[in-house]
C-alpha positions as CSV (number, residue, x, y, z in Angstrom):
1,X,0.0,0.0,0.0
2,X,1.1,3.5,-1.1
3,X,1.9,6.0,1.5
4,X,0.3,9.5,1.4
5,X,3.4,12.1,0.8
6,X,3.2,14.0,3.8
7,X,6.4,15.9,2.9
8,X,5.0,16.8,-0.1
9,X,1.7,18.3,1.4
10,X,3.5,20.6,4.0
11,X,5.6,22.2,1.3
12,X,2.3,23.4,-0.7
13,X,0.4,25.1,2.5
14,X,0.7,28.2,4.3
15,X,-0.5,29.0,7.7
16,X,-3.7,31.4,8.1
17,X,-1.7,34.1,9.5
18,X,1.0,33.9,6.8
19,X,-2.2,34.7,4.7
20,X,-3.7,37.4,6.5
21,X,0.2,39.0,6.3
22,X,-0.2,38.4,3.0
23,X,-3.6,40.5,2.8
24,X,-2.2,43.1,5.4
25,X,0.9,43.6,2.6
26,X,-1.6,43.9,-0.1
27,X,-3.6,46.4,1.3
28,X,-0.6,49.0,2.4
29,X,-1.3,50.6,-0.7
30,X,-1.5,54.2,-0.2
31,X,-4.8,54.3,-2.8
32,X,-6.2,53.1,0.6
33,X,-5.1,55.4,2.9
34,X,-6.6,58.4,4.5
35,X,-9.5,58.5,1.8
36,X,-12.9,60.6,2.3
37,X,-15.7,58.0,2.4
38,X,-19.3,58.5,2.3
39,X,-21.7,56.2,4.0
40,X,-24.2,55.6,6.3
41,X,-23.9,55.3,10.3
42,X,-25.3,52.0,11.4
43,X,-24.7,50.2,15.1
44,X,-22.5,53.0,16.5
45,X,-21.5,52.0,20.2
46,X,-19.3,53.6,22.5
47,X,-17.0,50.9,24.7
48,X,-13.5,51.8,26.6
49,X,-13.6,55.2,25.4
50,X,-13.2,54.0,21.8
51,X,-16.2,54.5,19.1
52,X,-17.0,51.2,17.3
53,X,-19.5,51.2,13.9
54,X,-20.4,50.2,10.8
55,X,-20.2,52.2,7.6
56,X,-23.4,51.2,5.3
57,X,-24.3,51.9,1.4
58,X,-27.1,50.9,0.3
59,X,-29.3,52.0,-3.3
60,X,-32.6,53.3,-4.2
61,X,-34.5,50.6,-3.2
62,X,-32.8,50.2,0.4
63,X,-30.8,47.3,0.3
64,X,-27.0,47.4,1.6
65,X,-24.8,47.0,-1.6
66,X,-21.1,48.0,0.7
67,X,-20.5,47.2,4.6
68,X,-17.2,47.6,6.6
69,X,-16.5,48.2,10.1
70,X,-15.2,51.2,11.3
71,X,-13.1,52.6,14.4
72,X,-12.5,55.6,16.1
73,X,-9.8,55.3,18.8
74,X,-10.2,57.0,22.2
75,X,-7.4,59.8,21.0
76,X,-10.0,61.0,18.5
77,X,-13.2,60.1,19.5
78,X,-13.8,63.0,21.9
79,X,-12.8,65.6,19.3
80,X,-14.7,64.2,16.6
81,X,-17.6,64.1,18.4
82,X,-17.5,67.9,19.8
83,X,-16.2,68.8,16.2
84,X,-19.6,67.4,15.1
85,X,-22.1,68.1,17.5
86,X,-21.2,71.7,17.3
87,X,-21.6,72.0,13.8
88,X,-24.9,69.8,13.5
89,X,-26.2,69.9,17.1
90,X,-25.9,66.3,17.5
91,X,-24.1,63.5,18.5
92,X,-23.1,60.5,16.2
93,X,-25.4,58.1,15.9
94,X,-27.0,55.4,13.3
95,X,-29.2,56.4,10.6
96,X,-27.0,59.8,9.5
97,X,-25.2,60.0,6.5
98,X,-21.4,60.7,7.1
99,X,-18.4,61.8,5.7
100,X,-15.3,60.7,7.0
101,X,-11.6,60.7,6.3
102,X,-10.5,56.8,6.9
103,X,-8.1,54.1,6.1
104,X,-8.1,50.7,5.7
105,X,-6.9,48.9,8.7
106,X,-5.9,44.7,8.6
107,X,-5.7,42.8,11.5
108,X,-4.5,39.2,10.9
109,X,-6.7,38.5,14.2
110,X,-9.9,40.8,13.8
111,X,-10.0,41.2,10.2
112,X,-10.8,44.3,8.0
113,X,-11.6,47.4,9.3
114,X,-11.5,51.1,8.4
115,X,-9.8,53.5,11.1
116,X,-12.1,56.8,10.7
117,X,-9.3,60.3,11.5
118,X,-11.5,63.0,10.7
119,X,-15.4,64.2,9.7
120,X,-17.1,66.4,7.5
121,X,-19.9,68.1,9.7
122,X,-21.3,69.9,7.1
123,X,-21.7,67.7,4.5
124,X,-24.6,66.2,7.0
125,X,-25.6,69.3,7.6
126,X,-26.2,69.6,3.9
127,X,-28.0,66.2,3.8
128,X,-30.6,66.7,6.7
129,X,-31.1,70.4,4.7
130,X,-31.5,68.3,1.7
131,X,-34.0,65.8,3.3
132,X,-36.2,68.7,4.8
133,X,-36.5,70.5,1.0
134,X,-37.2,67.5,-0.6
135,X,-40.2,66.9,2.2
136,X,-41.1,70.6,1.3
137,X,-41.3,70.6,-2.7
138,X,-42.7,67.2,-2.2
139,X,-45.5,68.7,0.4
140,X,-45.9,72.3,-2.0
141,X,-45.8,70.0,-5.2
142,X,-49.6,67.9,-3.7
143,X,-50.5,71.9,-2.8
144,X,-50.6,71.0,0.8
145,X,-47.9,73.3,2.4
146,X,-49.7,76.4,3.2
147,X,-53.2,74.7,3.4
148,X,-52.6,75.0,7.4
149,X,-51.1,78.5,6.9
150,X,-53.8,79.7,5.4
151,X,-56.6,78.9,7.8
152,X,-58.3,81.8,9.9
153,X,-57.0,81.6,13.7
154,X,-60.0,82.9,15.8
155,X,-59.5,86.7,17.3
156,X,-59.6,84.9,20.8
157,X,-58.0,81.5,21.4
158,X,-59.0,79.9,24.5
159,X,-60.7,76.4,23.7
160,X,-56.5,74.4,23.4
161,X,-55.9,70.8,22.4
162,X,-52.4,70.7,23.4
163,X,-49.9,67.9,22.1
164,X,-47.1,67.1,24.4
165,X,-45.7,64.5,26.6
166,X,-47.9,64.2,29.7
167,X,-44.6,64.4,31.9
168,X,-42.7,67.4,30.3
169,X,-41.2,70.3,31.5
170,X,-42.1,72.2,28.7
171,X,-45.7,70.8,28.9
172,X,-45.4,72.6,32.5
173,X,-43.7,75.1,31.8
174,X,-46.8,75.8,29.1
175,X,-49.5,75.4,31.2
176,X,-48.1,77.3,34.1
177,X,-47.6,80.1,31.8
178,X,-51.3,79.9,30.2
179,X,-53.1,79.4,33.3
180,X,-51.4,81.6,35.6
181,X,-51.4,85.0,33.4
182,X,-51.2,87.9,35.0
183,X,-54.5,89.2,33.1
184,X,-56.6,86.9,34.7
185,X,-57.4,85.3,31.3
186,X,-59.6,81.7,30.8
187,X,-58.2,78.7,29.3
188,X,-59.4,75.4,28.5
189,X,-56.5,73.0,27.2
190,X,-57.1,69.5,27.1
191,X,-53.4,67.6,26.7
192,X,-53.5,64.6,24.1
193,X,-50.4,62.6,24.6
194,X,-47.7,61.5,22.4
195,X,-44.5,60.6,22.4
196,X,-41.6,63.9,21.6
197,X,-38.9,62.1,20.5
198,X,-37.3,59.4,19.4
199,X,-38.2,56.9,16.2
200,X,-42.2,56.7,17.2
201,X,-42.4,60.6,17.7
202,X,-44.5,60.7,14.3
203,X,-47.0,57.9,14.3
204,X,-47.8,58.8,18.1
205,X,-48.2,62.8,17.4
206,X,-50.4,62.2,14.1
207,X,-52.0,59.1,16.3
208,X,-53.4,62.3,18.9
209,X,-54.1,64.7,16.0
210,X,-56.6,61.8,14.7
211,X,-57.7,61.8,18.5
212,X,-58.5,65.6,18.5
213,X,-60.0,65.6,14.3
214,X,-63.0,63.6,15.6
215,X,-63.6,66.0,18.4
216,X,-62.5,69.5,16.5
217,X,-65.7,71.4,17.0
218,X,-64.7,71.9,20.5
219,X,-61.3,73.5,20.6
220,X,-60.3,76.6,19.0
221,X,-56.7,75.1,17.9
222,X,-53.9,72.7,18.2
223,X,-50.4,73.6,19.9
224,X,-47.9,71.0,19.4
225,X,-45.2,71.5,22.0
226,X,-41.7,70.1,23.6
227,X,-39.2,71.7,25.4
228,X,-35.3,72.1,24.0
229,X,-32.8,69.7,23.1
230,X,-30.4,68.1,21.0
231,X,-30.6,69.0,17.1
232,X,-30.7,65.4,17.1
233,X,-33.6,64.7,18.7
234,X,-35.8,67.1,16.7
235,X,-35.2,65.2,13.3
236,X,-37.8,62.9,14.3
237,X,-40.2,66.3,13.5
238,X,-38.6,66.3,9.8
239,X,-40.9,63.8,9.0
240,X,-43.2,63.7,5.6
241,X,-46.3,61.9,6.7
242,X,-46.3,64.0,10.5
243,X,-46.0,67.1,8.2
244,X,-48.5,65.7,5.9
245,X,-51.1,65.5,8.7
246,X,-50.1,69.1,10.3
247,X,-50.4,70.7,6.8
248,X,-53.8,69.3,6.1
249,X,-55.1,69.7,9.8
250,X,-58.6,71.4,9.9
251,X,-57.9,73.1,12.4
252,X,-54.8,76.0,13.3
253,X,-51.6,74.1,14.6
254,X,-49.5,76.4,16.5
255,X,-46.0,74.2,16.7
256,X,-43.6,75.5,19.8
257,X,-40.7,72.6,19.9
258,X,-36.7,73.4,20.3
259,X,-34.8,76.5,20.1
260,X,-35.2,79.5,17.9
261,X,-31.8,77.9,15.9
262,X,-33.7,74.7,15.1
263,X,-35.6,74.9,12.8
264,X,-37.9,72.0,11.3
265,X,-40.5,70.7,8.4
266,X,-43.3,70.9,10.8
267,X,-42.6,75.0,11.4
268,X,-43.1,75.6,8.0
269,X,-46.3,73.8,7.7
270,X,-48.3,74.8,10.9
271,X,-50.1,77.9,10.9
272,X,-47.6,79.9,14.3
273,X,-44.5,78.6,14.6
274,X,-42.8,80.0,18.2
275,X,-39.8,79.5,19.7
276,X,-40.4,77.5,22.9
277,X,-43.6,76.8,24.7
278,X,-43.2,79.0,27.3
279,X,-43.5,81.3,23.9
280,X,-46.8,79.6,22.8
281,X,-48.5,80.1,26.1
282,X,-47.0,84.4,25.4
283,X,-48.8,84.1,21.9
284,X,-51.5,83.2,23.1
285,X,-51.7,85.4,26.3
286,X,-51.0,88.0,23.7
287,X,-54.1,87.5,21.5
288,X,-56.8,87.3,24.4
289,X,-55.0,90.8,25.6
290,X,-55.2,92.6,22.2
291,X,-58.8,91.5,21.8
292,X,-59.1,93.0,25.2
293,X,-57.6,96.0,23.9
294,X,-59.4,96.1,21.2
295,X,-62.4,95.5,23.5
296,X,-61.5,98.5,25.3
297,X,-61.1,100.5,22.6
298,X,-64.6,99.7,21.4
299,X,-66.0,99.7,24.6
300,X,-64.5,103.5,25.0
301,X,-65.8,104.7,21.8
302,X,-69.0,103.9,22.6
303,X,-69.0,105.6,25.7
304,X,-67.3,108.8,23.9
305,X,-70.1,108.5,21.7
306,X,-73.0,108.1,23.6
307,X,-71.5,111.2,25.7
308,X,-71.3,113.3,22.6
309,X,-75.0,112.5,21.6
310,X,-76.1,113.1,24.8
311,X,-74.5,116.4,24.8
312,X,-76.1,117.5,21.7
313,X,-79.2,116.4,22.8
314,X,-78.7,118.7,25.9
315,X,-78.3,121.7,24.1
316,X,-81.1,121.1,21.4
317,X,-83.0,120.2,25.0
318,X,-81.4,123.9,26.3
319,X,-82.5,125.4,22.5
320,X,-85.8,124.5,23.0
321,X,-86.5,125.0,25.7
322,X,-85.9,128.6,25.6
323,X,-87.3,129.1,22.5
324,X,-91.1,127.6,23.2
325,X,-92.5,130.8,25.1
326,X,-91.6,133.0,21.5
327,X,-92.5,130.0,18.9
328,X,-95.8,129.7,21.1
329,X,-96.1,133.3,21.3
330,X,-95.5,133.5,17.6
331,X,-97.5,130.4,16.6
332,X,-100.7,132.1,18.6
333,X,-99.9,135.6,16.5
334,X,-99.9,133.5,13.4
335,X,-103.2,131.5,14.0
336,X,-104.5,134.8,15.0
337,X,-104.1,137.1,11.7
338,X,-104.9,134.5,9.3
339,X,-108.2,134.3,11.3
340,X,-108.6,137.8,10.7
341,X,-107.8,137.5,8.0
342,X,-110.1,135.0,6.9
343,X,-112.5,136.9,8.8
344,X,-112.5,139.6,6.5
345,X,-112.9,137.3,3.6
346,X,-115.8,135.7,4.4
347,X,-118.6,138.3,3.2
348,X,-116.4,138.3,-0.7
349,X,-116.5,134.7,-0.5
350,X,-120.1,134.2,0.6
351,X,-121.0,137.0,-1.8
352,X,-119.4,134.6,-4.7
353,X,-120.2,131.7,-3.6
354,X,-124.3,132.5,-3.2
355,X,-124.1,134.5,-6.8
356,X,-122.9,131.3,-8.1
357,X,-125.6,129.1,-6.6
358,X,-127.9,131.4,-8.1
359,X,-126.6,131.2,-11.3
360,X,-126.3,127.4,-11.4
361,X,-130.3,127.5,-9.7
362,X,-130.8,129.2,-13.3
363,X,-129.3,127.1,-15.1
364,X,-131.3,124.1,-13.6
365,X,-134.4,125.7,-14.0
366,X,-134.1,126.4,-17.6
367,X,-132.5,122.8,-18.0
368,X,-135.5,121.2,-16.3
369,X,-138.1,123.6,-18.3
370,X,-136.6,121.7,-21.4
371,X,-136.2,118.0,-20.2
372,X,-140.1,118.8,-19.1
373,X,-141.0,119.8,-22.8
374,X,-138.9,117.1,-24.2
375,X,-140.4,114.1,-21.4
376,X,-143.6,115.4,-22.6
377,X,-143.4,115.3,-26.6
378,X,-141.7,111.4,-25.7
379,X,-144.8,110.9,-23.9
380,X,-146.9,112.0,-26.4
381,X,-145.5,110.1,-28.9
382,X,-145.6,107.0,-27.0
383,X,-149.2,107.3,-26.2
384,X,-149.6,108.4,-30.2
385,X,-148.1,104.8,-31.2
386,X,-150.2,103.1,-28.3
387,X,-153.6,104.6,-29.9
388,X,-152.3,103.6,-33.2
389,X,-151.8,99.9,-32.0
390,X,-155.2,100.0,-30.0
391,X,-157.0,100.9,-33.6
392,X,-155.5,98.4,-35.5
393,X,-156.0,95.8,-32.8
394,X,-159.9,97.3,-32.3
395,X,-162.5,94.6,-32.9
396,X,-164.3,96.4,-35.6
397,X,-161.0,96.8,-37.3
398,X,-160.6,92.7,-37.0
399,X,-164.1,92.6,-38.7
400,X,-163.3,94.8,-41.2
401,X,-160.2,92.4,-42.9
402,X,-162.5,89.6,-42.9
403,X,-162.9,87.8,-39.3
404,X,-166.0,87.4,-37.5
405,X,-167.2,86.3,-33.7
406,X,-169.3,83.4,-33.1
407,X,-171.0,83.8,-29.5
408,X,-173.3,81.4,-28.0
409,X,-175.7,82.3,-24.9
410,X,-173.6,85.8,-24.7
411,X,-170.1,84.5,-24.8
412,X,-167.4,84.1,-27.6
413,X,-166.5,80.6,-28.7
414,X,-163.2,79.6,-28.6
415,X,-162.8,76.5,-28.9
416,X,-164.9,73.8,-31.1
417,X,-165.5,71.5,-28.2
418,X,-168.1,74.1,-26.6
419,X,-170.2,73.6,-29.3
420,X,-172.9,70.8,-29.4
421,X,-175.6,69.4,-31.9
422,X,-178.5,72.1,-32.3
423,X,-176.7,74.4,-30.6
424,X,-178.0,78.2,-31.7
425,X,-174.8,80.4,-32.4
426,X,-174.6,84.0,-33.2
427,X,-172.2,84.9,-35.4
428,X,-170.8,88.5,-36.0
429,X,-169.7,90.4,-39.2
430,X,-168.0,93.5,-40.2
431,X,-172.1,94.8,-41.6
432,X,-174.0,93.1,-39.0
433,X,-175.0,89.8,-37.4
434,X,-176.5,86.1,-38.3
435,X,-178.2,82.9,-36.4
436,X,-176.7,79.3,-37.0
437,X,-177.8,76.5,-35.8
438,X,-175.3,73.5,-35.3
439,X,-175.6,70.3,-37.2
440,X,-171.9,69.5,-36.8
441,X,-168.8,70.1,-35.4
442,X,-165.2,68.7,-37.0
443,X,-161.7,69.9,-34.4
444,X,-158.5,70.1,-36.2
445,X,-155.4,68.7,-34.9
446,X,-153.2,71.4,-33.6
């Protein structure tokens, strides 16, 4: 049986560290060295004073296309950090979009790493500005940005659906302020909880907004509120969908969160954007105290007003009542000539007025003299064509065209059936008169 060359086999190997020199030599290229990288924070930790993370890239769709770990020893980690946070107002931490100066670091034990030297501040700077202008053309390109802004905020806000963590100081800090102003103003705020920072900031704060939609007849707006902090923990508020809801609220939002050097999406959407909200409660305060002024104003007008009229009406008063002894005086002086001199007038105008009569008495006398002559000649001629009618209609006149009148026992016969057999009739003509006797009688039909 052949033996396996074990000689043989040991000449062709290398040992794993032998290799990872190998890779360590390979990668002391300077192409390598002290390069500006761009990536993503992810899994940053602080342990033994040094800064251990990961540097991400990842596409469009989100998926990580380049990972490597990175370091920052204790020696820089201090100064990079204050370098940063005073630039950005934050810390490092995952999620933000980095550059850093690095190099590539092999460790035949730990493997490959990148040793992070230095930071650019402002490049994330100019990325969160980014984000929050691409949120802004986004929210102005579906015409929603100034929808909020545009609303009409009532002349007196008192009826407050407040937004805030329960707990806050600058919850407290608000409603000490509100409720304890030194013009004695009422306020009704009702708090709706949510959370103020941190990754569930957004759901939970459009999460009460939905809470106080289905109840907005009874406030007058919303104030959205958190006291100061970090930059860092007010990205949460440079959110789309929380400035979404904000911009489209139906009623006025009044956003007091941070500084008055932060500035986020949600201050350009809501209707009042303050510094603090110690500064909401003031904005408010000041509106109930101008429309007291104004109030004031009003109510003083009025009063100046009312005085002036009454004045006036005083002195008309005063006028007249020192002139009514003269007018009456004068009235009764009036009244009293005119009766004079209607007086006087009387016998002209009887004098006309009975000279008239007489002359319209004339004038009926002579009218009725005529309509007397002419009812008379009417008369006349009626009772002219009544004799007329009377002789033709005469009975002699009848008898003269040719009829005649049968009597019996005195009386005219009419009708056939009064007649019987040997009846003696009479019968009457035009000349004179003859006797009948009757031997029959025949009716016609009618």
């Amino acid at each position: 049986m052949t033996q396996p060359n074990i000689i043989a086999s040991e000449t062709k190997g290398i040992t794993l560290h032998e290799f990872n020199n190998r890779i360590k030599r390979l990668l002391n290229d300077r192409s390598v060295q002290n390069c500006w990288i761009i990536a993503d924070l992810s899994d940053v930790a602080i342990r033994g004073g040094h800064c251990y993370l990961e540097l991400v890239e990842k596409n469009a769709t989100g998926a990580t296309v380049a990972k490597v770990r990175g370091i920052i020893w204790s020696g820089r980690v201090q100064y990079l950090r204050s370098k940063f946070l005073a630039v950005t107002g934050q810390d490092l931490k995952s999620g933000l979009k980095v550059m850093v100066e690095a190099s590539v670091n092999y460790h035949e034990q730990y493997g490959l790493s990148v040793i992070i030297t230095d930071i650019d501040p402002s490049y994330t700077m100019g990325d969160m500005e980014r984000l929050r202008r691409e949120i802004l053309a986004r929210l102005q390109r579906e015409g929603v940005l100034e929808m909020n802004r545009q609303l009409p905020v009532p002349p007196v806000v008192q009826r407050i659906a407040v937004v805030s963590a329960a707990g806050a100081a600058g919850y407290g800090d608000f409603i000490n302020q509100l409720h304890n102003n030194s013009y004695g103003l009422q306020f009704y705020t009702c708090l709706f909880q949510a959370t103020m920072q941190g990754a569930n900031t957004s759901p939970s704060i459009i999460a009460a907004l939905d809470r106080i939609a289905a109840h907005g007849n009874l406030f007058d707006c919303v104030v959205i509120i958190r006291g100061g902090g970090s930059t860092s923990d007010l990205n949460s508020f440079d959110d789309y969908n929380l400035a979404a809801n904000v911009a489209q609220f139906p009623l006025p939002v009044i956003v007091g969160i941070g500084h008055d050097r932060d500035v986020t999406v949600l201050d350009y959407v809501a209707a009042i954007r303050v510094k603090t909200p110690t500064a909401a409660a003031e904005w408010i305060i000041t509106r109930g105290v101008e429309a007291l002024s104004r109030l004031d104003r009003l109510t003083t007008s009025i009063c100046e007003a009312v005085r002036q009229y009454l004045n006036a009406a005083a002195q008309q008063l005063s006028y007249y009542t020192g002139n009514i002894p003269f007018m009456v005086s004068s009235r009764i002086e009036s009244n009293r000539m005119q009766l004079s001199h209607l007086l006087q007038m009387i016998p002209t105008a009887t004098g006309g007025r009975i000279a008239a009569a007489d002359e319209r008495l004339k004038s009926f006398a002579a009218a009725i003299g005529q309509a007397r002559v002419q009812a008379v000649a009417r008369e006349n001629l009626k009772l002219k064509s009544l004799s007329d009618k009377i002789e033709i209609l005469s009975p002699q006149n009848t008898l003269r065209r040719g009829y005649s009148i049968t009597t019996i026992n005195g009386h005219a016969v009419s009708d056939v059936g009064e007649l019987n057999y040997d009846d003696i009739v009479t019968t009457r003509l035009a000349n004179g008169t003859f006797t009948s006797k009757v031997t029959e009688t025949i009716k016609t039909r009618k």
